[in-house]
C-alpha positions in Angstrom: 71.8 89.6 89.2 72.8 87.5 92.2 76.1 88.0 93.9 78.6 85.7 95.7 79.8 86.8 99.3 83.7 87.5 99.5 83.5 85.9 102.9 82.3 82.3 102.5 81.3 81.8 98.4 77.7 81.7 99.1 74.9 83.5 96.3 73.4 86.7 98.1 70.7 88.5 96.6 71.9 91.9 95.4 69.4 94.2 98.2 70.6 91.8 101.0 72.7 94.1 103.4 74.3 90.7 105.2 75.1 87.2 103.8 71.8 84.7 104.8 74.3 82.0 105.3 77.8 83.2 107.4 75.9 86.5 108.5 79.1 89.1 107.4 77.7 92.6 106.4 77.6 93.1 102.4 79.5 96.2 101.7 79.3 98.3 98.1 82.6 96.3 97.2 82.0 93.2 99.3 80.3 91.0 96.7 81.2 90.3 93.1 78.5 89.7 90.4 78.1 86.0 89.7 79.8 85.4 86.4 77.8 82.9 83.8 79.5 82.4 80.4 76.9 84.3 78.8 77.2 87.6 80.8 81.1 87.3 81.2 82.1 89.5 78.8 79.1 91.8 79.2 79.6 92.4 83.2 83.5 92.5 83.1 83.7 94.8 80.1 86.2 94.7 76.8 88.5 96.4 79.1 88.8 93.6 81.6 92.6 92.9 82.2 93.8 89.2 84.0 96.5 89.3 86.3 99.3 88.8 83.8 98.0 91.9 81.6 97.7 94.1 84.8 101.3 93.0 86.0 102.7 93.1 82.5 104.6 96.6 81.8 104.3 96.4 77.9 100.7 97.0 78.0 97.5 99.4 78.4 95.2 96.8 79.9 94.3 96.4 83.9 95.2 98.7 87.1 97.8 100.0 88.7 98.5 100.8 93.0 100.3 103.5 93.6 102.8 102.1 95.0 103.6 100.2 91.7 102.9 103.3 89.8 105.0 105.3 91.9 108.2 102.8 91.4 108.1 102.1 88.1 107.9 106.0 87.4 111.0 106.4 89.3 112.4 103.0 87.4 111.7 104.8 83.7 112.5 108.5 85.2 116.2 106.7 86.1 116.9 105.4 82.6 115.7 108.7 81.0 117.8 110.7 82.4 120.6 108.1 82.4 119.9 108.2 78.3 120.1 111.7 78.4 123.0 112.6 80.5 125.0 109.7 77.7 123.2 111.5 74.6 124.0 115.2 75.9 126.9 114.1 77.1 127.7 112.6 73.5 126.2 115.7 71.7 128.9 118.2 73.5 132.1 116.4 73.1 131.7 115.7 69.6 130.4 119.2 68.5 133.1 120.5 70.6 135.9 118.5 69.3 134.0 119.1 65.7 134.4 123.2 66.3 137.8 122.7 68.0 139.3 121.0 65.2 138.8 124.0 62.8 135.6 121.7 60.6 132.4 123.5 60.3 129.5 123.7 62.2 127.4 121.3 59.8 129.8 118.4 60.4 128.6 119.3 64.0 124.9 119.3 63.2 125.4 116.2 61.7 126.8 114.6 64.4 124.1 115.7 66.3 121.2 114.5 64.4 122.7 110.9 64.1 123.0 110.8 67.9 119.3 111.7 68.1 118.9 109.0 65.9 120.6 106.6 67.7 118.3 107.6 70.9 115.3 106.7 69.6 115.7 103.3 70.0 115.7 104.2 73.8 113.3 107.3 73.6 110.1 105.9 71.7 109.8 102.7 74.3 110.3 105.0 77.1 107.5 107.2 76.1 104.9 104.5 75.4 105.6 102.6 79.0 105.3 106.0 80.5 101.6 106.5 78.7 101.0 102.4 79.7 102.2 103.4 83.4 99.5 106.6 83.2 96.6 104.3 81.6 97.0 101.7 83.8 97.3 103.9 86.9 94.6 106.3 85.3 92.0 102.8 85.1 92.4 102.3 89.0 90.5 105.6 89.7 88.2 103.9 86.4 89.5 106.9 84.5 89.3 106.0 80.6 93.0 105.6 78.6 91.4 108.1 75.7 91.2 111.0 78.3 94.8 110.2 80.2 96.6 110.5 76.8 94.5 113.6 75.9 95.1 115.0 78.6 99.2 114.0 78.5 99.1 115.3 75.4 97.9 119.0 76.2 101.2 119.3 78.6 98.9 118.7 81.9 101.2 115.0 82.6 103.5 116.8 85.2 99.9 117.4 87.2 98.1 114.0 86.2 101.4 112.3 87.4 101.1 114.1 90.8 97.1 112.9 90.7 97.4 109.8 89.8 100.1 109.2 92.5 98.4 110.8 95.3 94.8 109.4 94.1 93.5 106.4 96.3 92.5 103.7 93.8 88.5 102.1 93.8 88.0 99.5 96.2 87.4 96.2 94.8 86.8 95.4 90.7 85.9 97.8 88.5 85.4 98.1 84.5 89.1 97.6 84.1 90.4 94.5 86.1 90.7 93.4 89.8 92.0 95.5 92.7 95.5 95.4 91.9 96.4 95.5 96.0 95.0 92.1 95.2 98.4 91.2 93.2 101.4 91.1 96.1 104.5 91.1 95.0 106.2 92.1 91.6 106.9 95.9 90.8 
C-alpha cells in the first residue's frame, strides 16, 4: 500500500526510507497509509475515533495525552470527593439527630439508604467517565477497552491509573484514532 509523506503530501512507496520528491527521511510514524474509500474502514479499524469522539468526555472511542488524562482525573477525583464529603456529611447529621432525638436506629438506616439513593444520580456517571477516561487513555498506548475494564475491575485501577499517567503514548495514528497531541487545546 503506498503512503503519503507528512512533509509535502506526495505518494512514497512504503520500503522508501526518504520522500523521492522533498527528500525528508520517512520515519516508522512519518507517513500515513493512503486512504481509498474501499480500504477506509479496513486500515483505520471499527475503533477509529474523529476528533470530536476523541475530545468528547461521554465516550469510549479515540485517545487520550496524558496531560488530558491527567486533568480530567483530577476534574472527576474533585467532584467525587466533593459528593462525598455532602453525602457523608448528610449521613452523620441526620443519623445523629435521628439517635439524639430518642427514634430508633431504623429511622436512621432509612435515612441512610435514601441518601445513597439520592447519590447515585452523581455516583453512576462518575464511574463510567472514569472507565471512558481509562479506555480512552488505555487506546493511546493501543491497549484494548476489554482488558482496561478487566483489569479495573479486579481492583488493579489505583496501579493502571499510575501506568497510564506515567505511560508515553504511540507516536503518530494507531488502531484507535490520531495522536491526540495532534488536538491543542480543550481539556
Amino acid at each position: 500500500m503506498a503512503k503519503i509523506c507528512k512533509n509535502c503530501g506526495s505518494k512514497i512507496d512504503d520500503e522508501a526510507v526518504f520522500c523521492a520528491k522533498c527528500g525528508k527521511k520517512i520515519a516508522v510514524s512519518g507517513a500515513l497509509p493512503v486512504l481509498s474509500d474501499n480500504n477506509k474502514s479496513k486500515s483505520l479499524g471499527p475503533d477509529y475515533a474523529t476528533r470530536d469522539e476523541a475530545l468528547s468526555w461521554w465516550n469510549w472511542r479515540g485517545r487520550l495525552n496524558r496531560q488530558r488524562f491527567i486533568l480530567r482525573s483530577l476534574i472527576l477525583t474533585t467532584i467525587a470527593i466533593v459528593v462525598g464529603i455532602i453525602l457523608c456529611g448528610g449521613i452523620s447529621f441526620f443519623i445523629t439527630t435521628t439517635v439524639m432525638s430518642g427514634q430508633n436506629e431504623d429511622a436512621a438506616f432509612g435515612i441512610m439508604f435514601l441518601l445513597l439513593l439520592c447519590a447515585l444520580p452523581f455516583i453512576l456517571p462518575l464511574t463510567l467517565l472514569s472507565f471512558f477516561l481509562l479506555i480512552k487513555r488505555g487506546h493511546d498506548l493501543n491497549i484494548p477497552g476489554w482488558v482496561v475494564v478487566i483489569v479495573s475491575l479486579l481492583g488493579a485501577s489505583f496501579f493502571l491509573s499510575i501506568y497510564l499517567a506515567v505511560a508515553k503514548g504511540n507516536e503518530g495514528p494507531n488502531q484507535y484514532g490520531e495522536n491526540p497531541l495532534k488536538y491543542p487545546g480543550s481539556i
